[in-house]
N, C-alpha and C positions, 0 to 999 in steps of 0.2 A: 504493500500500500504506500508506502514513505518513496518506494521509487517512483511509482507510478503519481503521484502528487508531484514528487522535485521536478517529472522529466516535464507532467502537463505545466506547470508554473516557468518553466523556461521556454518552451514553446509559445506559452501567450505573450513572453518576454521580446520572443522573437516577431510573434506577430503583430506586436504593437508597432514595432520600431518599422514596419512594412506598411506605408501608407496604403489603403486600398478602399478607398471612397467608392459609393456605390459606381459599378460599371468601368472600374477600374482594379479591379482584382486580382488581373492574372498571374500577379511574381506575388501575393500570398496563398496563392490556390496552390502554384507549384512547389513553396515552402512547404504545405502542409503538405502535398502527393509525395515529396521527397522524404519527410517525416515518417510516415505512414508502410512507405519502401522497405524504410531502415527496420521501420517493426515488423515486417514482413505483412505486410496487410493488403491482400488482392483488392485494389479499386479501380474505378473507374473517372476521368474527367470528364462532363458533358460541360462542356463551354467553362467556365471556370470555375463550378459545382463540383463535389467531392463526393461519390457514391463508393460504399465498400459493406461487404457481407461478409457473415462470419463462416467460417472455414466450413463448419457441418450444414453449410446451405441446404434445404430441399423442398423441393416446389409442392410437395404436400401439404406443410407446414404453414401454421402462420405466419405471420409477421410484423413482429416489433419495431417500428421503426423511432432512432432519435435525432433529431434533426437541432442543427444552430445554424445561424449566419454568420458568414465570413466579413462583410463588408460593414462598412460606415458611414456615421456623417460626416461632413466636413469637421473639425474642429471650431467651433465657437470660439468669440472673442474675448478675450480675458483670463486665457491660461496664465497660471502663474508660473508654469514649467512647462519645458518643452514636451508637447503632447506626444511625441513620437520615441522619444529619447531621451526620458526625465532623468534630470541627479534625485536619486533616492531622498536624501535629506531635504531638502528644498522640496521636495512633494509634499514629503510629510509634516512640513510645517505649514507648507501653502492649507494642505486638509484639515491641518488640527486647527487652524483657524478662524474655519468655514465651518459654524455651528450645523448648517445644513448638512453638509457632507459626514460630518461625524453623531450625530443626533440619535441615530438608530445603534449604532456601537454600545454595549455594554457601560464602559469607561469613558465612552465618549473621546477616546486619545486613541492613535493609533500610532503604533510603531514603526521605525523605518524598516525595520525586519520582516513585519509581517505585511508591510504594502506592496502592492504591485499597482502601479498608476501608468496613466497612459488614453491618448483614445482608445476605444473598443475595447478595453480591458473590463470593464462591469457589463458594455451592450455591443458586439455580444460572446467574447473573447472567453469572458470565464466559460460560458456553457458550452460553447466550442471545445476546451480542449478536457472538461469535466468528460462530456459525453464521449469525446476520443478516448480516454484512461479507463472510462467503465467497456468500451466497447472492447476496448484492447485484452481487458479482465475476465471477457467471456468468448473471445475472440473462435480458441477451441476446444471451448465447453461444448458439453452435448446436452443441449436445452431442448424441452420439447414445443421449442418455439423460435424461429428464423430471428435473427438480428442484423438492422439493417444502419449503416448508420449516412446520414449523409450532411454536407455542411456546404447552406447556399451562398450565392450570390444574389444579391442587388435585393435582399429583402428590403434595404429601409429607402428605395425607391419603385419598388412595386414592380420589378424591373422585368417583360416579358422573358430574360434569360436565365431565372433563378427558380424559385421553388414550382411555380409555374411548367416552365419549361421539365423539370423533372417526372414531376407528375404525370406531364404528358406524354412521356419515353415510357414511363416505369408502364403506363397504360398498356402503350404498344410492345411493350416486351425489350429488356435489355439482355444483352447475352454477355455471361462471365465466364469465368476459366479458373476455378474455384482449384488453385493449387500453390506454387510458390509465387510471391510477388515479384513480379519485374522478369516472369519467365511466361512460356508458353504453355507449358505445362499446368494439368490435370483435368477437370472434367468439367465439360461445358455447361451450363446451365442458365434457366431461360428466367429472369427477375424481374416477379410484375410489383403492381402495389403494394404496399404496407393494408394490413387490418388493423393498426393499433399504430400510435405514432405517439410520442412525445414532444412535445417544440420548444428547447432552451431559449427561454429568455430569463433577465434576472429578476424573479419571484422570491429570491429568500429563501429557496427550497421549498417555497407550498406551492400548492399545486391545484393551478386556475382551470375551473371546469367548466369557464364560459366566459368568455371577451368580447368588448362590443365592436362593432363595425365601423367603419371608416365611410361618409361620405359626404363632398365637399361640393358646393354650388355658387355657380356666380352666376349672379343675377344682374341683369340690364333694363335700366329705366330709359324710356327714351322718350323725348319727351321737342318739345319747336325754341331755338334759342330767340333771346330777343335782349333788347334794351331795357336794363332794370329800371329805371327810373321815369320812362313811360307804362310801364307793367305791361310790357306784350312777352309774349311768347309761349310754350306748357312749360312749367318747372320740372325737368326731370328727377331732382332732388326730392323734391316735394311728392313725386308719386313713389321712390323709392323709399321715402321715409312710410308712409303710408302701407305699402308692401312689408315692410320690416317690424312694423308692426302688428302687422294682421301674423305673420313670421311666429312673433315672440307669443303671441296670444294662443297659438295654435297649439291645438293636445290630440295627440294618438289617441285613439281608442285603445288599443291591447298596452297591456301590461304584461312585460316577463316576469313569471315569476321567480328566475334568478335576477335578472338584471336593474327589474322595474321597467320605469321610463323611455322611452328614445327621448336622446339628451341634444336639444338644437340652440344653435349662439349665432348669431349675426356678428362678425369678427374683424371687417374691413370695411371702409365705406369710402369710395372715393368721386367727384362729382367738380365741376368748375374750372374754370380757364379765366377768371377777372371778375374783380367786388362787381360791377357795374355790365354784366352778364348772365342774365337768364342761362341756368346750365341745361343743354341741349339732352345730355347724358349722364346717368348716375350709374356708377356697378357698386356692387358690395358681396361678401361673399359671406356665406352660411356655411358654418362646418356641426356636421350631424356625428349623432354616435347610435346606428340603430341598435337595437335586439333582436333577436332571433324572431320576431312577431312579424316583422315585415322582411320584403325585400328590398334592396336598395333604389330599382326600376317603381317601384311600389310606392316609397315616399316620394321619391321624385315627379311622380303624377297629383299624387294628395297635396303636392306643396304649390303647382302648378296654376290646381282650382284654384288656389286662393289668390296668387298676386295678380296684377296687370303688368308687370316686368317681366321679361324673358328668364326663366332659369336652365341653365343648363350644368349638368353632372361633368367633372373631369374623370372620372372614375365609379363605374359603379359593380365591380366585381369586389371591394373592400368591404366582402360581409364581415356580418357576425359571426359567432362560431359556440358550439356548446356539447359538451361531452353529452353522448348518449345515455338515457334513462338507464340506467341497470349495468352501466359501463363497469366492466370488470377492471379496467384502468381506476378510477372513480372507486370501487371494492377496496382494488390495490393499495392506494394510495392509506385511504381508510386502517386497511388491515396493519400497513407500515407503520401506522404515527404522524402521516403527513394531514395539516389542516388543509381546506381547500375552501376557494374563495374566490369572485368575480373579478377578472383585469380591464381596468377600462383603458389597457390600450391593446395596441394592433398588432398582429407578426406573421412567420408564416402560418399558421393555423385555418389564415381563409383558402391557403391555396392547397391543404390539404384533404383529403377527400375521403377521410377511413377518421373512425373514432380518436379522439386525440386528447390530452390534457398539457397545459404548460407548466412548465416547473424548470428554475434555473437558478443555478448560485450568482448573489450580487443581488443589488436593489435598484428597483425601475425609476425611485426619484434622482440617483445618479446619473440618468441618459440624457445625452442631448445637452448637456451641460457643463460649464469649464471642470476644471479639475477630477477627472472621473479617476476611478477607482475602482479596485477589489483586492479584498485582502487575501492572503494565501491560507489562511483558518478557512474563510469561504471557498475555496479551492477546492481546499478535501472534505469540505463536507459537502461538497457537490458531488464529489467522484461517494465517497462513502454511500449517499444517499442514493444517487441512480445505482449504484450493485444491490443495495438492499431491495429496492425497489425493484431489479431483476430478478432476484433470489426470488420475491415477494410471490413475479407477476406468475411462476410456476402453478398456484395454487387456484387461480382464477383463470 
């Protein structure tokens, strides 16, 4: 266990220091395939996506599958260390003095020992190489259940070449050669979908049995310019203000009863070219969080009756997502020790198609924000917990 924790902690060491912003991936996709070699671990690269199976493959079987993302944001402004290549100490003083960062911590102090900082190191670096160390742990066990492991590209831009695109291969049949890595050798076999998935992101290690949806709309007022000061023209302001109201007024019928509400915010509003200018045009944009009650084509019509402004969807494949009634994962978890609990945010999960729960070492108020983090305590209790949780999933 102590190896398998040191080797994943240097690896995400290695991966931080590899810029790979979404849709720019491919010299950390190859780090990890190089990685993966060394361990002798049969995979596959579909575009800069990392698919590998465990040694006792067989297409009788189910399958487990644990998925993370490889890619990133940009870096945010306001690192207090270099996001790629931090001095340890200088991290760790930057964090201990970002009550935010440190809040959730025991002691609230974190040590330089036990930090590992960096971009993608908490979203989504830990559960990446968490899920590598437990896969590696069962790699040629004889489970009566297939282990799949794969780690995408271009989730945190919804990118058609990531989890997407796997999904759609895994559909149509991938062919392995289930023997030594980096040879030609052993026995071919045909790898479709997963029936069970996991999807690292950082949950703390609980494990989220239903996440809300992602969908974002901009809306267009349009409206006749004129001269303010004779009052001609239609305000397109004025009619998007009135839209955005009727917006905020608006209530779903269905309630999830995991989730509750579908959660909607009018978020941007932009409008005018001069004080003394009837503005011709108003946009503003509405970002939605549905539930599993609707579909995202679905609110996008409900929201359409109501304004007189044009709305249009940039995306509406950003479902929601929810473990299946009676889900043996959901059991699992249960039977482990793991608590579980709603994520209001998004990951691969929508573009997954087989039963699924999330669960990841690190914390999600880390993301997307200066000075990110994961400590190496969070490490192996990430690798610890997915083997428990493999041992576990035998019995379900």
């Amino acid at each position: 266990m102590q190896t398998l924790t040191n080797e994943a902690i240097a690896l995400l060491k290695e991966m931080i220091a590899i810029p790979s912003p979404s849709f720019h991936e491919e010299e950390v996709s190859l780090h990890i395939s190089s990685f993966l070699d060394r361990c002798g671990i049969v995979h596959k690269r579909l575009c800069n996506n990392i698919i590998a199976i465990n040694k006792g493959y067989c297409s009788e079987k189910r399958t487990l599958m644990l998925c993370a993302h490889m890619d990133t944001v940009e870096p945010c402004s306001g690192y207090d260390f270099d996001p790629y290549r931090p001095d340890i100490e200088t991290a760790a003083a930057a964090i201990n003095r970002d009550t935010d960062s440190c809040a959730r911590l025991t002691n609230n102090t974190i040590s330089a020992g036990n930090l590992i900082p960096g971009l993608g190191s908490n979203d989504d670096g830990a559960s990446a190489v968490s899920m590598i160390a437990a896969f590696r742990h069962f790699h040629e066990a004889d489970l009566p259940f297939n282990l799949m492991l794969v780690i995408s590209a271009e989730e945190e831009r919804s990118g058609a070449d990531g989890m997407r695109l796997v999904w759609e291969k895994l559909e149509e049949g991938l062919m392995f050669s289930i023997g030594t890595a980096g040879t030609a050798q052993g026995t071919a076999v045909t790898v479709r979908t997963p029936d069970y998935a996991i999807a690292g992101e950082p949950t703390g290690m609980k494990a989220a049995i239903a996440e809300r949806g992602l969908l974002v709309i901009d809306g267009c007022a349009e409206g006749v310019s004129g001269h303010a000061a004779r009052g001609e023209g239609v305000n397109a302001l004025y009619m998007a203000i009135d839209d955005i109201q009727r917006l905020r007024n608006f209530r779903f019928g269905k309630t999830s009863p995991l989730m509750g509400d579908v959660r909607l915010s009018v978020t941007q509003i932009n409008a005018g070219t001069a004080h003394n200018v009837i503005p011709d045009k108003c946009t503003f944009v509405v970002d939605i969080r549905p539930t599993e009650q609707y579909c995202n084509r679905e609110i996008l019509e409900m929201l359409r009756e109501q304004c007189r402004s044009r709305l249009t969807a940039r995306n509406l494949s950003n479902r929601s997502s929810a473990t299946k009634e009676g889900s043996p994962l959901a059991r699992c978890a249960e039977g482990t020790g793991i608590s579980t609990f709603v994520s209001p945010t998004t990951s691969d999960w929508m573009r997954i198609g087989c039963d699924a729960i999330k669960m990841g070492p690190g914390d999600s108020s880390r993301s997307h924000r200066k000075n990110e983090y994961v400590t190496a305590e969070e490490i192996e209790q990430g690798i610890t917990t997915y083997i428990r949780f493999i041992e576990n999933f035998k019995k379900y």
